[in-house]
C-alpha positions as CSV (number, residue, x, y, z in Angstrom):
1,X,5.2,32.8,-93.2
2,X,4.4,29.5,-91.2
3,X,2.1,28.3,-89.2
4,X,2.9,26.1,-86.7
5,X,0.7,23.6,-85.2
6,X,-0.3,23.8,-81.2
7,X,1.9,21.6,-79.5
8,X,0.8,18.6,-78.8
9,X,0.9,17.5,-74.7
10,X,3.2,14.6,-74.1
11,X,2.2,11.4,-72.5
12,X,4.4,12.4,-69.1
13,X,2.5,15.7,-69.3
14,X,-1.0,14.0,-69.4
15,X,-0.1,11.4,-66.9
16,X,1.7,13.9,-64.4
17,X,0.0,17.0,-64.7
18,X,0.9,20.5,-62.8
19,X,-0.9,20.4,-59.9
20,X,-1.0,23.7,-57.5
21,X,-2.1,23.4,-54.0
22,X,-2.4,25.7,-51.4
23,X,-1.0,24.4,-47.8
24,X,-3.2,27.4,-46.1
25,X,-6.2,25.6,-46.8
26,X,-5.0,22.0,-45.7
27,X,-5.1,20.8,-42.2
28,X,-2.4,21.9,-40.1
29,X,0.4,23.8,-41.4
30,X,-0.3,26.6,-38.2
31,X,2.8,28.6,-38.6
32,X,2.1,29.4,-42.3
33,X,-1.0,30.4,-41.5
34,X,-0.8,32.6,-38.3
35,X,1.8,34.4,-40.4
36,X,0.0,34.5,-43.6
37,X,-2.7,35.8,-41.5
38,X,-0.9,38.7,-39.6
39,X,0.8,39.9,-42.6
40,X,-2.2,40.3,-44.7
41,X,-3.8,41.8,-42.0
42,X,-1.1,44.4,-41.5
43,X,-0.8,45.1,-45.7
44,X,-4.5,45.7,-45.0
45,X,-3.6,48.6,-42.3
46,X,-1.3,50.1,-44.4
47,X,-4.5,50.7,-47.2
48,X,-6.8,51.9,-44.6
49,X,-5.4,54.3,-42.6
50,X,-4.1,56.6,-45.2
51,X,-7.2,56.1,-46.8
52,X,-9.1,57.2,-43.4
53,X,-6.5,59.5,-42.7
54,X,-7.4,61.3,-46.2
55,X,-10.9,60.8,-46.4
56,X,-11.6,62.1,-42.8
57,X,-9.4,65.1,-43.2
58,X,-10.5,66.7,-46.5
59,X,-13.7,65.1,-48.0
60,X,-15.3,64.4,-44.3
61,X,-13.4,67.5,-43.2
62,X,-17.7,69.3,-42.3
63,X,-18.6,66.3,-40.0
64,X,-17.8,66.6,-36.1
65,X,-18.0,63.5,-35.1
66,X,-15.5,62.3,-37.2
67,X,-12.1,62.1,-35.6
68,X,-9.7,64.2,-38.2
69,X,-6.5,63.3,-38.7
70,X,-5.2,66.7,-39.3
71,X,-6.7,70.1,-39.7
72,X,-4.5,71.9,-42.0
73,X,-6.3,73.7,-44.7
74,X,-2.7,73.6,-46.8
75,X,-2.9,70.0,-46.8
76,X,-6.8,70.2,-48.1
77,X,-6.0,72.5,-50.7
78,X,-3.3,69.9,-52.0
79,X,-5.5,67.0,-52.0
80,X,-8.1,69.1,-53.9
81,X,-5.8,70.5,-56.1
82,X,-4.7,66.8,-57.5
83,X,-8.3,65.3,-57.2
84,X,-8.4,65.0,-61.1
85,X,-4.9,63.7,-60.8
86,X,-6.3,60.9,-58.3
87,X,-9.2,60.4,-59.9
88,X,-7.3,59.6,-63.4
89,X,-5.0,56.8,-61.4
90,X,-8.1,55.4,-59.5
91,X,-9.7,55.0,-63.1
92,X,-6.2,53.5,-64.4
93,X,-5.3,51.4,-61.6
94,X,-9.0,49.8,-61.9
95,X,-8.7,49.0,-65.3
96,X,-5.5,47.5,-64.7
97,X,-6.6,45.4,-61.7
98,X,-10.4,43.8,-63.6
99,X,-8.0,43.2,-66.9
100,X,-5.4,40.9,-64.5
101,X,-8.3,39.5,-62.9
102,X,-9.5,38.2,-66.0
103,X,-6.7,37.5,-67.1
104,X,-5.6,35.6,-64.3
105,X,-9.6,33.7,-64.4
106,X,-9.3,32.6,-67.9
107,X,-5.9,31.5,-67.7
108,X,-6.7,29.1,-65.0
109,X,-9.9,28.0,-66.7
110,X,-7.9,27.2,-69.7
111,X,-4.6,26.6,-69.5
112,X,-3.6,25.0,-65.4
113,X,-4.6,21.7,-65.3
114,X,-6.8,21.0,-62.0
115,X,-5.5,18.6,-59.3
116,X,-8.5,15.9,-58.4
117,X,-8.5,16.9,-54.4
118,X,-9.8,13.6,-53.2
119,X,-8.2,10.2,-53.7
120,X,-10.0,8.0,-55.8
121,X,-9.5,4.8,-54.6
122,X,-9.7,6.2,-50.7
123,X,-13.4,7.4,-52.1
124,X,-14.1,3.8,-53.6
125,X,-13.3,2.2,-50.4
126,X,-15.5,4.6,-48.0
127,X,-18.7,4.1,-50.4
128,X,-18.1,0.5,-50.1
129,X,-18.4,1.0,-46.2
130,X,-21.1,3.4,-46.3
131,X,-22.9,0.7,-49.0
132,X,-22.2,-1.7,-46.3
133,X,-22.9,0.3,-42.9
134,X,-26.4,1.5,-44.6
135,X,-27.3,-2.2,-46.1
136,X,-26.8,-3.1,-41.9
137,X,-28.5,-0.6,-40.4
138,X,-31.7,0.0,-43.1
139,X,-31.9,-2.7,-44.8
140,X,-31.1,-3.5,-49.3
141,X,-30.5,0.1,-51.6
142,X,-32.7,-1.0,-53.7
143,X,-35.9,-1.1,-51.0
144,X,-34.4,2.2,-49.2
145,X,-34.8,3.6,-53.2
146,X,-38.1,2.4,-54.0
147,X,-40.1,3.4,-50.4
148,X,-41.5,6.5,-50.4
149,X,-42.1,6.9,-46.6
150,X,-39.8,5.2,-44.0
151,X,-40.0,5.2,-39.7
152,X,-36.5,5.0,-38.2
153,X,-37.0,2.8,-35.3
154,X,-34.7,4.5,-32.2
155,X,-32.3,2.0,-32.6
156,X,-31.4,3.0,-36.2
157,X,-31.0,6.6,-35.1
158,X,-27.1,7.6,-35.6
159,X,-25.0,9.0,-33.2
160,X,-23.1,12.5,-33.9
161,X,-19.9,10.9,-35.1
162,X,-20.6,7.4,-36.5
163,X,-20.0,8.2,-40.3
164,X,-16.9,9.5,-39.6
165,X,-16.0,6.8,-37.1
166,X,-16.7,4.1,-39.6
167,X,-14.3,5.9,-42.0
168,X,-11.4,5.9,-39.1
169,X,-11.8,2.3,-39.1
């Protein structure tokens, strides 16, 4: 028997790396999310109203005020008659669920490499401004480090956009 070494990454693999992104969370992209969005919302229906539908007819079958779906005492004695049956897939589908979800967790802790989601040289250039903008309005970094207590005079206030302005520039 032989044992074989890990496989080394390549220089094109370091250097390009699989990066995964996810266009729902980026600006724009409206259609993908409107219909990402209704979709999960009606996979979501289709969990909770059989789930209401059951619950409210057999275990919540005593409370009035709770709309029933159906009344049938046939249909109760069913449900009651495979509770251990749904209690034994409940317990199986959870295990199966938590052991894919840490699965799926460790796997992209170990094994996906992570995309940087800012451009580094974009970020270089808008501390540089900020360096700047802040040296302008408040005076050297190394005396806004070293005081302890400061007064903004009212013309050093900031407006409600001006970082962001000075970044558009």
């Amino acid at each position: 028997m032989t044992t074989e070494k890990p496989k080394q990454p390549s220089t094109e693999e370091v250097e390009n790396p699989i990066n995964y992104t996810d266009h729902y969370y980026e600006k724009g992209h409206w259609w993908l999310k409107i219909r990402q969005t209704i979709v999960i919302i009606l996979l979501w229906l289709c969990v909770v109203i059989p789930l209401y539908w059951t619950l409210s007819s057999t275990i919540l079958a005593q409370k009035p005020h709770i709309y029933h779906a159906w009344r049938y005492a046939e249909g109760r004695d069913l449900f009651y008659f495979y509770d251990l049956f749904f209690l034994i897939a409940f317990i199986i589908l959870a295990i199966i669920i938590v052991g894919a979800t840490l699965h799926n967790n460790h796997r992209m802790k170990q094994h996906v490499r992570k995309e940087v989601q800012y451009d580094p040289e974009q970020l270089r250039v808008r501390k540089a401004k900020l360096e700047t903008f802040y040296t302008d309005r408040f005076g050297q970094a190394s005396f806004r480090k070293s005081v302890r207590r400061y007064t903004v005079n009212p013309d050093q206030n900031l407006e409600t956009h001006t970082i962001q302005k000075l970044y558009e520039d």
